[in-house]
C-alpha positions as CSV (number, residue, x, y, z in Angstrom):
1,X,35.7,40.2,113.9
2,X,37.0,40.8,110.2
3,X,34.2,41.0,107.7
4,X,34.2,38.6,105.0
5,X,33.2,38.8,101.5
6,X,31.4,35.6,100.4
7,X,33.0,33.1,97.8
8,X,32.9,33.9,94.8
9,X,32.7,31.9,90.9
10,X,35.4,33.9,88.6
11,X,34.1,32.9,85.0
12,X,37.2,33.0,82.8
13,X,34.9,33.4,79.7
14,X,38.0,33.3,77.1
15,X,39.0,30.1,78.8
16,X,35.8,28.2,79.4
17,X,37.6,27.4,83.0
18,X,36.0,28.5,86.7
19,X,37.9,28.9,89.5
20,X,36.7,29.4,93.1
21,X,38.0,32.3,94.5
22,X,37.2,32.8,98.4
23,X,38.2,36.8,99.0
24,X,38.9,38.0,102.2
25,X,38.8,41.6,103.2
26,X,39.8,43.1,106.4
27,X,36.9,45.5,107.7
28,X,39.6,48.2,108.7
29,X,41.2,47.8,105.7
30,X,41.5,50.9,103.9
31,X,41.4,48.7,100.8
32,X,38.7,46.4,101.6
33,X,36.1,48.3,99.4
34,X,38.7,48.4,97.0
35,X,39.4,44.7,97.1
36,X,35.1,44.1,97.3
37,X,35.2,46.0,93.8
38,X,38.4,45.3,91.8
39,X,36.6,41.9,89.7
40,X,33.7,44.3,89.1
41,X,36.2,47.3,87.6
42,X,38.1,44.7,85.6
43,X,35.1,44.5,83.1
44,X,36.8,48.1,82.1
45,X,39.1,46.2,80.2
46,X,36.8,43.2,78.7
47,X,38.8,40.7,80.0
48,X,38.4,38.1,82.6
49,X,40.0,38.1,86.6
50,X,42.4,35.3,87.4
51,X,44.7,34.9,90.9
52,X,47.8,34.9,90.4
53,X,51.7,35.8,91.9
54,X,53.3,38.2,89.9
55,X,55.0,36.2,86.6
56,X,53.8,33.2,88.4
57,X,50.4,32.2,87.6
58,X,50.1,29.6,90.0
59,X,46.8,28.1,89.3
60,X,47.2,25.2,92.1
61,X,43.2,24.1,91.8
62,X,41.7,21.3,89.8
63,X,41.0,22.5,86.0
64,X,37.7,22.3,85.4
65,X,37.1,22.6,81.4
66,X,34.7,21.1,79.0
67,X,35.3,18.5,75.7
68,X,38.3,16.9,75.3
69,X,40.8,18.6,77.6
70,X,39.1,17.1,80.4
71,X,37.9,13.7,79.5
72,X,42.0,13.7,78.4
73,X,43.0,14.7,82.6
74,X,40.5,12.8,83.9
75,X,40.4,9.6,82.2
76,X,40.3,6.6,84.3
77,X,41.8,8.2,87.2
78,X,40.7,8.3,90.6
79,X,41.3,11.5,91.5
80,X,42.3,12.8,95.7
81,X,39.0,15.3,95.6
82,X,36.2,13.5,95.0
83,X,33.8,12.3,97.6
84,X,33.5,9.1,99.2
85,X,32.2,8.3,102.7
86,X,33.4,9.2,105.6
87,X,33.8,6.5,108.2
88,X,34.2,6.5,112.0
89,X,37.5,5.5,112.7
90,X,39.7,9.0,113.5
91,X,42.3,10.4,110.8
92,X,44.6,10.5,113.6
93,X,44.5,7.2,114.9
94,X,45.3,5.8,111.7
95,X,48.3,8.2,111.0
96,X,49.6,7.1,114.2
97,X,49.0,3.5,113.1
98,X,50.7,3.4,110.0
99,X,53.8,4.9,110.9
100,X,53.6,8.5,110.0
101,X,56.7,10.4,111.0
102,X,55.7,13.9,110.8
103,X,53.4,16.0,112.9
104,X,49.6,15.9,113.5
105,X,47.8,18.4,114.6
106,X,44.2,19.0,115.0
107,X,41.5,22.3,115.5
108,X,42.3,21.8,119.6
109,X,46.1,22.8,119.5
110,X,47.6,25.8,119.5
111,X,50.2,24.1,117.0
112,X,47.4,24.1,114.5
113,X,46.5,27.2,114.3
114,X,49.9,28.6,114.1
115,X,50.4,26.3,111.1
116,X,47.2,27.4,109.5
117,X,48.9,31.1,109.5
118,X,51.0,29.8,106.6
119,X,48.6,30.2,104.1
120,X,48.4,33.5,102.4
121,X,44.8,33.0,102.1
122,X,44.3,31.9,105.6
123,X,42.3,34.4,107.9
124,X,38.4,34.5,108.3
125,X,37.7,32.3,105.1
126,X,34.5,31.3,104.2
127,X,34.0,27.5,105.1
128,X,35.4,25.1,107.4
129,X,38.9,24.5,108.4
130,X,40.8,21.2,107.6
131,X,39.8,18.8,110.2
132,X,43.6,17.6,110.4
133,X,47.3,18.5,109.2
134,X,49.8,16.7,108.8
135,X,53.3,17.7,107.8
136,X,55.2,14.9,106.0
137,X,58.8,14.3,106.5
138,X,59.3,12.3,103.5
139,X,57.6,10.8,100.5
140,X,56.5,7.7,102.3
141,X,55.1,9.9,104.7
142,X,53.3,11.5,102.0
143,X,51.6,8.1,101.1
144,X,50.3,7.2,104.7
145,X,48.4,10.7,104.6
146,X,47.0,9.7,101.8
147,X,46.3,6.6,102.5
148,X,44.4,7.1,105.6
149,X,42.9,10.3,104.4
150,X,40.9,8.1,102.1
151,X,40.2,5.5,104.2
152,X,38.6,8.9,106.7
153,X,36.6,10.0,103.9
154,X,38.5,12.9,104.0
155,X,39.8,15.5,100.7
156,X,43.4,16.0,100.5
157,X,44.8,19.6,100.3
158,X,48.6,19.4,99.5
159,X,50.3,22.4,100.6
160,X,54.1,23.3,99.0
161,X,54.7,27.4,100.4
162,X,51.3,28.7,101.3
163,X,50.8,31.4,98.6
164,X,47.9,30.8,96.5
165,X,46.4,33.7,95.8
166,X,42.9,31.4,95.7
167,X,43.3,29.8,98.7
168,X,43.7,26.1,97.7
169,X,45.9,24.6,99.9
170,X,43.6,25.7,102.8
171,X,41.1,23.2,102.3
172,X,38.3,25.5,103.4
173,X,35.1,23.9,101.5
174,X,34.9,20.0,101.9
175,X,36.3,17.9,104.8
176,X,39.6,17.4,104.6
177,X,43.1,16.8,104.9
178,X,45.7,19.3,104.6
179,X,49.2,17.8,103.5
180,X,51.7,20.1,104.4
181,X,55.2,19.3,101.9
182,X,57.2,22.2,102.6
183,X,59.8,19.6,104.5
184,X,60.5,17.9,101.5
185,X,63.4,19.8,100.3
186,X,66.0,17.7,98.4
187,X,67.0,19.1,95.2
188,X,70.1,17.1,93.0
189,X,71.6,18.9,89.9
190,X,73.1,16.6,87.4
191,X,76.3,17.7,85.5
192,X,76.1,15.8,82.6
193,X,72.2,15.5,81.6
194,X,71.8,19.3,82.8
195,X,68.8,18.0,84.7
196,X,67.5,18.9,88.1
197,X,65.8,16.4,90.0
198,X,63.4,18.7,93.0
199,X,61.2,17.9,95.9
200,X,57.8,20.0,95.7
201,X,58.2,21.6,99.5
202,X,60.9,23.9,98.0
203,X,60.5,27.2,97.2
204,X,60.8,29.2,94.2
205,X,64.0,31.0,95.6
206,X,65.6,27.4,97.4
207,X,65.0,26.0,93.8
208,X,66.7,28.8,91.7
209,X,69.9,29.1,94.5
210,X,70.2,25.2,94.6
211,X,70.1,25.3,91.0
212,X,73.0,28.1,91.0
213,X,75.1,26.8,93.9
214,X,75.1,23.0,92.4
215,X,76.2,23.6,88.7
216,X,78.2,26.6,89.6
217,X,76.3,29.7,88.0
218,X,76.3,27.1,84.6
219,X,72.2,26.8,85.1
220,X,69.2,27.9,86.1
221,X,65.5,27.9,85.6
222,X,62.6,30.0,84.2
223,X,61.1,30.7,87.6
224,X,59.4,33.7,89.2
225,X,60.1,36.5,91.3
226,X,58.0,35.6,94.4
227,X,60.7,33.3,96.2
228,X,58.5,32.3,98.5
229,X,56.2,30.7,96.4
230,X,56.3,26.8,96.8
231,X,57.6,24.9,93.6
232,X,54.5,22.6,93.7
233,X,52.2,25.3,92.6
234,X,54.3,27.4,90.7
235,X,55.7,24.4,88.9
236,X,52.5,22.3,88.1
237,X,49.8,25.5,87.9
238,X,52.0,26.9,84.4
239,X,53.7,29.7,86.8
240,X,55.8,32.4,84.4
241,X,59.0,33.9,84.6
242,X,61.6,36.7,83.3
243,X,63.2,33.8,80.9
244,X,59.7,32.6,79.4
245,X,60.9,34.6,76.3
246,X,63.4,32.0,75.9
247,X,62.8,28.8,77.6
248,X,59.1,29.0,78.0
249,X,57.7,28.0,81.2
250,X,59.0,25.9,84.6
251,X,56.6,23.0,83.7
252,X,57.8,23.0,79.8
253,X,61.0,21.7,81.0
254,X,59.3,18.5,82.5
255,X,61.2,15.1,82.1
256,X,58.9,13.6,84.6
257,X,57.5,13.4,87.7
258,X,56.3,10.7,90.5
259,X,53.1,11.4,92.2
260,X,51.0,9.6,94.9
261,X,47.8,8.5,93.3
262,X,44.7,8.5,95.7
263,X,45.4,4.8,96.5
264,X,48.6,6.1,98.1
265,X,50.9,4.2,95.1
266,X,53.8,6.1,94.3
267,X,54.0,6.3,90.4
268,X,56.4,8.0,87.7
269,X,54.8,9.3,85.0
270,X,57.2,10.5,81.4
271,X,56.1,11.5,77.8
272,X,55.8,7.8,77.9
273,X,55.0,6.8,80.3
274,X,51.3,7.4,81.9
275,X,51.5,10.8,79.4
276,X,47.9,11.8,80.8
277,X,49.7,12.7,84.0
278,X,52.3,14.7,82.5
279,X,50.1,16.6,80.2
280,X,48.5,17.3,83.5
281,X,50.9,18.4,85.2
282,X,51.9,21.3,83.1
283,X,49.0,24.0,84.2
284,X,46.4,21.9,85.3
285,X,47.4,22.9,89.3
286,X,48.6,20.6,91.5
287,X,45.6,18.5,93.1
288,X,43.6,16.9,90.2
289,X,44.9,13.3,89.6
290,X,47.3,12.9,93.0
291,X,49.9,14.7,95.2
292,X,53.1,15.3,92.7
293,X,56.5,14.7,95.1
294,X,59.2,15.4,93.0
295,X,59.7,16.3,89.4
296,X,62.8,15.8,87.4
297,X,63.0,18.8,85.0
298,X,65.7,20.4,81.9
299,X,68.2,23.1,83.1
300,X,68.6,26.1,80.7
301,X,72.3,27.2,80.5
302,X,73.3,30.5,81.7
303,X,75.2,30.9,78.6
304,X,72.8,30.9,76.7
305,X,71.5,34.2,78.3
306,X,75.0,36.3,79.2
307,X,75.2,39.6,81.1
308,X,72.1,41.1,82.1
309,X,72.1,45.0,81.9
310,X,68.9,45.6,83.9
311,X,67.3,49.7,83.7
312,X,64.5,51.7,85.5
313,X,63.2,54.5,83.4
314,X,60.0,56.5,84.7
315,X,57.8,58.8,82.8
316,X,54.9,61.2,84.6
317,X,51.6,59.2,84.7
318,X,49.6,61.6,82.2
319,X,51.7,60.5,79.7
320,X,50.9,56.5,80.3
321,X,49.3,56.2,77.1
322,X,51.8,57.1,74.5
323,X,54.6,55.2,76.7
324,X,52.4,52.2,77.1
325,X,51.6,52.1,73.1
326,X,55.4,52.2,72.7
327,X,56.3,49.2,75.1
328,X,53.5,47.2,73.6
329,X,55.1,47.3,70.6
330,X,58.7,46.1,71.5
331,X,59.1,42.7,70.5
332,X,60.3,41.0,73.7
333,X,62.5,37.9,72.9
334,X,65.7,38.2,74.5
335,X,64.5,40.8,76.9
336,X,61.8,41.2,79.8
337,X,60.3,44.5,80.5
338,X,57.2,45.0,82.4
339,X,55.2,48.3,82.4
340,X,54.4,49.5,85.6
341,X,52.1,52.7,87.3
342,X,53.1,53.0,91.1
343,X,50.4,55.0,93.0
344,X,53.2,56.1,95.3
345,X,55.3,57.7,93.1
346,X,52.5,59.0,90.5
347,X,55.2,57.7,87.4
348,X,54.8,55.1,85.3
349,X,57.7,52.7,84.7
350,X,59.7,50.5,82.1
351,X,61.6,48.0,83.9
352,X,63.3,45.3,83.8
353,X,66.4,43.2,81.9
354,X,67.8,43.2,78.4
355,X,70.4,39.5,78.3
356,X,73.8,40.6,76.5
357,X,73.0,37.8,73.8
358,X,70.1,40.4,72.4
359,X,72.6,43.0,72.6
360,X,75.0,41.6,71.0
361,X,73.0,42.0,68.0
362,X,71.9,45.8,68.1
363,X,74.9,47.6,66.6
364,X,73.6,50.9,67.5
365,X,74.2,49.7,70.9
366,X,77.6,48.3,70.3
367,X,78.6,51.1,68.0
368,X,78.1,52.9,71.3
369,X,81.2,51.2,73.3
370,X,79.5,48.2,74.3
371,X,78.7,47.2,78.1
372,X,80.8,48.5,81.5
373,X,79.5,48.4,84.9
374,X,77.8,52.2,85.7
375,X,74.7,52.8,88.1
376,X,73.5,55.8,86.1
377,X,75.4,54.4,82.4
378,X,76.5,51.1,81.1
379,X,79.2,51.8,79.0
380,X,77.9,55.1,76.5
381,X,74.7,54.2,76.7
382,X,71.9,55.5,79.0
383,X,69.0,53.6,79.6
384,X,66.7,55.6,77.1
385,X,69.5,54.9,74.5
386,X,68.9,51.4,75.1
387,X,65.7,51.5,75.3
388,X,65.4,52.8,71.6
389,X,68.5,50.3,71.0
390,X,65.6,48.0,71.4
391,X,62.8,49.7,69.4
392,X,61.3,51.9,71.9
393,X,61.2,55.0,70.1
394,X,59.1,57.7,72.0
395,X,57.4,60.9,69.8
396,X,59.7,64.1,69.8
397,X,56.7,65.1,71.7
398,X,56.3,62.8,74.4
399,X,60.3,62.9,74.5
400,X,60.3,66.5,75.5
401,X,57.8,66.4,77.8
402,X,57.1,63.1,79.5
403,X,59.6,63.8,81.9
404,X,61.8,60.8,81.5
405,X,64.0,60.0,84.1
406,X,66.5,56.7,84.2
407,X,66.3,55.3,87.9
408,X,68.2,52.2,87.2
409,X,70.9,51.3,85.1
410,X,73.1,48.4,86.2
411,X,75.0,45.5,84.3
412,X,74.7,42.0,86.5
413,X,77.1,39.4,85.5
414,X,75.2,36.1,87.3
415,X,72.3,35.5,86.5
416,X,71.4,34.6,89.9
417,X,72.0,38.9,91.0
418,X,69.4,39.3,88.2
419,X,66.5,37.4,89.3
420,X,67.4,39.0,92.7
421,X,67.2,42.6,91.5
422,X,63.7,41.7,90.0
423,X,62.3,40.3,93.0
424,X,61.6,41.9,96.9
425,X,65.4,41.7,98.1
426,X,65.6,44.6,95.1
427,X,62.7,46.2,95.9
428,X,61.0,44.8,92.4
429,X,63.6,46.4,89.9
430,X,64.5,50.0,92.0
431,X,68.0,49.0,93.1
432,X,70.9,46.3,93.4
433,X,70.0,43.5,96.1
434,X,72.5,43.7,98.7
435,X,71.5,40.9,100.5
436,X,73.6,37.3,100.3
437,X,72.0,34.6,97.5
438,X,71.0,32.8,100.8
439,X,69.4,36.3,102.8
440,X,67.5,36.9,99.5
441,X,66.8,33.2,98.1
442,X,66.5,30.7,100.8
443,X,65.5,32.1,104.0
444,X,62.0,33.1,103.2
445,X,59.8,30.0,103.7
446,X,56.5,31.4,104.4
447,X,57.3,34.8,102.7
448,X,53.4,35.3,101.9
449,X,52.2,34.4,105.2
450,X,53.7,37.6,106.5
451,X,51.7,39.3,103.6
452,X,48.3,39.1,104.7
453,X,47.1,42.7,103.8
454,X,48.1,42.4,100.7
455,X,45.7,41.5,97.8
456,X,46.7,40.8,94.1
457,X,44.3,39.8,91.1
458,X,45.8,39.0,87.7
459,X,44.2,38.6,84.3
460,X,45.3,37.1,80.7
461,X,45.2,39.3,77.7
462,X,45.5,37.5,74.2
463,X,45.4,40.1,72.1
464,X,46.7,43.6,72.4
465,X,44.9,46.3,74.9
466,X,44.5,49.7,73.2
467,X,46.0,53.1,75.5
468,X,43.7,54.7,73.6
469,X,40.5,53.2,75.4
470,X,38.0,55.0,78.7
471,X,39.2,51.4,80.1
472,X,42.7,52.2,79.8
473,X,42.1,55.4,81.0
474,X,40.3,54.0,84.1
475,X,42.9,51.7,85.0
476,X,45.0,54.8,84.6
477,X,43.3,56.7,86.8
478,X,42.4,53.7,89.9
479,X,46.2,52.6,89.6
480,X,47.4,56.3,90.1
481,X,45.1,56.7,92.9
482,X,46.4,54.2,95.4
483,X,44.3,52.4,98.2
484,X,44.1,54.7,100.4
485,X,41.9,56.9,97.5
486,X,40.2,54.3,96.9
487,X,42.5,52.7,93.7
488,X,45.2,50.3,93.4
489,X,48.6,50.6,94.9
490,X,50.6,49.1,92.1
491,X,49.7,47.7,88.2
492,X,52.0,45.6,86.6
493,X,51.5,44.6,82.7
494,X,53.9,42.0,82.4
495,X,55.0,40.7,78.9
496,X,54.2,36.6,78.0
497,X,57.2,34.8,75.9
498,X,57.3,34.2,72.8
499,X,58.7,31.0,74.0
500,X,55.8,29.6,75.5
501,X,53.7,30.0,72.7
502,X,56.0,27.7,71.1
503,X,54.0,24.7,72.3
504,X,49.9,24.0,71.0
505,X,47.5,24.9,73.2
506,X,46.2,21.8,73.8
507,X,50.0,20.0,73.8
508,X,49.4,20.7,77.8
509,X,47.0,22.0,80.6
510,X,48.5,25.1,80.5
511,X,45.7,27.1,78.2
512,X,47.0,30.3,77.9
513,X,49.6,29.7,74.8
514,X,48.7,32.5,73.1
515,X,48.2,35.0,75.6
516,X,49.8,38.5,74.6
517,X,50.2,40.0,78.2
518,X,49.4,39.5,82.1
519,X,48.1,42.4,84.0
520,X,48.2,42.2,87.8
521,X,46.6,44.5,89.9
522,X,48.3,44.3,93.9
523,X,47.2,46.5,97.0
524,X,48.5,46.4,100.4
525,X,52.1,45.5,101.4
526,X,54.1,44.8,98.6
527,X,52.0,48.1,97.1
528,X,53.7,50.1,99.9
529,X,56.7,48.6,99.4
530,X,57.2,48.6,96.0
């Protein structure tokens, strides 16, 4: 039987927000002593642990927060997890009765279980299990559940893809109801508004190639990497993206939203209408005030953005500080470049995508014969050319010796190739994603389910982190490691647009405005695979 490491209360001290965070840790994992330790080693770095999917920070719990921020969420509203009685009449007897279209299913079926298995965080955690499921069809199916959920005395769970890193949509503490929306899948572009209107049981990746397909490569969305994440979360927990630099986050482009209030009314709420809800809705996570259906949200034009010329360039780990101090000082607007160190390849990385309407503007770079399609050039310029295009400009020192090597160097014309060379299907920035829009996009429902060994934690850094630091050094050290040796497989520090802090902190839910970098911290699968 798999060991489990008890629930824990992750005080986000900078935030005045908690969290519960139920860990689990495979006995036999080689990581699991890692994974018992990795909150305790983050104090290295003075800052706080948050869960997290790579850019998406997709905080799907209730915000809990003190002063006016949550008087402001919470006011006069009703909301689907608190407590009321439970009474004797069975959850499934009243589904059946009203009409519910979907599927049951209870702890006795096999059915159950197997559905259970779709939630990243869904082996050996700490509590009970939902006492029923029940898989909605449509939205009026969606307020039955509620309905009758209330009327059992029961806490609703909504569930969009599965993949919160914190285990939400498992329902684990209180008894409860876990509302399973991934069937909800209609998503309708809108030519001359440029609006999207989305059902939450899409994923990430269903969103972005609906986007794509329907306005004809004209549009997208600034959405993450991890296409199997389920909009709901990513959407309504402040989830972050390549594009934040320039159109800030998923839930900024809000136009509204219709939720099912915990009387099981379906409401619409606009910046005018019931504002609360849609201040709410931008980061506070997906559960406090009702189950959010659909959301109508602002396309950002793919002209706006251009070509992508996307680049790989490694360096040997020993030399992580002076490279790390470089890219923390690139000023990221029309760009996104993560820094990486890989365990498995001992390097640490710049990589990511420069859009051609940055490039436009650097005359060095257009001096030197502009942009052609090359795997190892793009035109006359090599990757570290274009790095320094951008303002990376290493020491003579650290040029000569911190064995530089360009990996990656590719121009992508859609926008749509882009966001799949950054994600799995391209191996996280290493190569060109063969695989169709629909291979790489759509077809990956309960993508984290199948990722079950693999543990991530991410934190928020407002202010700049100094290389120069025994912390840095530590993370250093434990990232070039790997889990086998007792470190981390892969750490990403991944830049936060200027774009989102745009918008006041307290404009929305979301509270990290003016948050200078994420930093996640994976082990496991997508470590090996990276």
């Amino acid at each position: 039987m798999d060991e489990q490491v008890p629930q824990a209360d992750i005080s986000l001290a900078m935030a005045g927000v908690k969290v519960a965070n139920a860990e689990i840790v495979p006995k036999s994992s080689s990581s699991g002593s890692l994974n018992r330790n990795i909150r305790s080693r983050l104090h290295i770095l003075g800052v706080a642990s948050l869960a997290g999917c790579m850019i998406g920070l997709a905080m799907t719990f209730p915000l809990q927060t003190n002063g006016a921020m949550l008087t402001r969420l919470m006011r006069g509203v009703h909301g689907l997890s608190d407590a009321v009685a439970v009474t004797s009449k069975p959850v499934n007897e009243c589904l059946s009765a009203s009409g519910f279209t979907g599927r049951v299913l209870l702890p006795a079926e096999a059915a159950y279980h197997e559905s259970l298995q779709h939630n990243f965080r869904s082996q050996g955690v700490v509590g009970s299990k939902p006492m029923v499921m029940a898989e909605a069809v449509d939205v009026a199916d969606v307020q039955r559940a509620v309905r009758c959920a209330q009327e059992a005395g029961l806490k609703v769970c909504a569930r969009s893809g599965g993949g919160s890193f914190i285990g939400t949509s498992h329902c684990s503490v209180d008894p409860a109801m876990l509302l399973d929306l991934h069937q909800l899948k209609a998503l309708s572009y809108d030519t001359v508004s440029g609006t999207v209107k989305l059902q939450m049981g899409l994923t990430v990746g269903q969103m972005l190639a609906g986007v794509d397909s329907q306005s004809n490569g004209e549009a997208t969305l600034p959405a993450g990497i991890c296409f199997g994440i389920g909009v709901g979360g990513f959407l309504l927990g402040g989830g972050m993206s390549p594009l934040d630099s320039m159109a800030g986050l998923l839930c900024d482009r809000l136009q509204e939203v219709q939720m099912v209030t915990a009387s099981g009314e379906l409401v619409k709420a606009t910046k005018h209408e019931r504002p609360d809800v849609m201040w709410a809705a931008c980061g506070g996570g997906g559960q406090a005030l009702g189950v959010v259906v659909s959301a109508t949200l602002a396309t950002f034009p793919t002209g706006m953005i251009g070509n992508s010329v996307c680049s790989r360039v490694s360096f040997d780990v020993h030399r992580a500080p002076e490279v790390f101090a470089v890219w923390q000082s690139l000023v990221q607007y029309k760009s996104h470049l993560r820094f990486e160190i890989c365990a498995r390849t001992g390097k640490v990385s710049i990589w990511g995508c420069v859009w051609q309407s940055c490039l436009d503007n650097l005359k060095s770079f257009s001096s030197k014969g502009g942009v052609n399609s090359s795997h190892d050039v793009v035109g006359n310029i090599s990757a570290t050319d274009l790095l320094e295009d951008l303002g990376f400009r290493l020491s003579e020192t650290v040029r000569q010796h911190a064995g530089a090597k360009v990996e990656f160097l590719m121009q992508f014309n859609r926008f749509i190739d882009t966001q799949k060379f950054l994600g799995p299907s391209g191996k996280w920035g290493r190569h060109k994603a063969e695989a169709s829009d629909e291979a790489a996009l759509v077809n990956n429902q309960w993508y984290f389910a199948r990722q079950r060994d693999t543990r991530s934690e991410k934190t928020m850094l407002t202010g700049p982190l100094s290389p120069w630091t025994n912390g840095f050094q530590q993370m250093v050290d434990l990232c070039g490691r790997g889990p086998g040796d007792g470190g981390w497989g892969v750490c990403t520090i991944i830049p936060v647009g200027r774009a989102v802090g745009r918008r006041a902190s307290d404009e929305t839910a979301f509270y990290w405005r003016s948050a200078r970098h994420s930093i996640q911290f994976t082990v496991g699968d997508t470590a090996t695979d990276a």
